[in-house]
C-alpha angles and dihedrals in degrees: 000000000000113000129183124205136191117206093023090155096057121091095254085043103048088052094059100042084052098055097042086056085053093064099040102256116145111249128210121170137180114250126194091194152018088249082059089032078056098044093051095058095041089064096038099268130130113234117232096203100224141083125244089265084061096090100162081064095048105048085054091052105042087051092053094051120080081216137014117209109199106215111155135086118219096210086215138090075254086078101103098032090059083051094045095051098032093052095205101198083228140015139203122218129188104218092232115033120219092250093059095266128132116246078214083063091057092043097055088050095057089051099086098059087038116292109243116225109294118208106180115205122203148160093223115027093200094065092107143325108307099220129159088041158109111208146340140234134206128222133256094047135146124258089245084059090051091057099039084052095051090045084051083053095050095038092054088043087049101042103000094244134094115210120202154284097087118209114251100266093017116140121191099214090205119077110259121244086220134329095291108054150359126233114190 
């Protein structure tokens, strides 16, 4: 299945990149840069040569892939609006951003145009209330956890349920209907 990914080269990115390798899947992933450029095909992905304000790129990209993982951060007010144009099938939010904001805070903004799949990712779960979202993930985790989480994301925005296994540190943010699935 062709997948494109923005922020490939990041921690959360490469592992992503890295897992869905691992299954076979065709990569293609957006580079800033020939050091990222570097970086994608180091790990068996194909570079995309742009940056996320780059939306003609983008839209090509995302109507040639079967899927779009949104992995970046745009450290800008711009943020949301890249989201917003760009309508990543699923997104990955650190639950506190590096310029002091709430991932919760992103996620309530893309609500309005169809929220994508969110999958938060945090070192401490009770931070705050988890809203906007699907599911959450605790750090540390393996890249492998990373990916299941983010086929549990796709699987709920897709049926409405999540079927078990779980990732170790995975936490469904909707009330389950009983202990083997969700429905929302």
């Amino acid at each position: 299945m062709p997948v494109f990914i923005t922020g490939g080269t990041g921690y959360i990115g490469a592992s992503v990149v890295r897992e869905l390798r691992k299954r076979t899947h065709v990569v293609r992933a957006l580079a800033r840069n020939d050091a990222a450029a570097e970086k994608l095909r180091a790990l068996g992905a194909e570079p995309v040569r742009g940056e996320l304000r780059d939306l003609d790129v983008l839209r090509i990209e995302a109507a040639n892939a079967d899927a779009v993982i949104h992995c970046a951060f745009e450290y800008s007010a711009e943020a949301v609006a890249l989201v917003q144009q760009s309508r990543p099938d699923l997104v990955i939010l650190d639950l506190r951003l590096a310029d002091g904001g709430l991932g919760t805070e992103v996620a309530a903004q893309l609500a309005p145009l169809g929220r994508p799949g969110i999958l938060y990712v945090t070192g401490n779960m009770s931070q705050v209330a988890l809203t906007n979202g699907d599911a959450c993930l605790a750090k540390p985790y393996r890249s492998v956890d990373l990916l299941r989480g983010l086929e549990i994301v796709a699987e709920i925005v897709a049926t409405g349920k999540a079927q078990p296994p779980f990732p170790r540190g995975f936490q469904l943010l909707h009330p389950a209907a009983d202990a083997q699935e969700v429905l929302l």
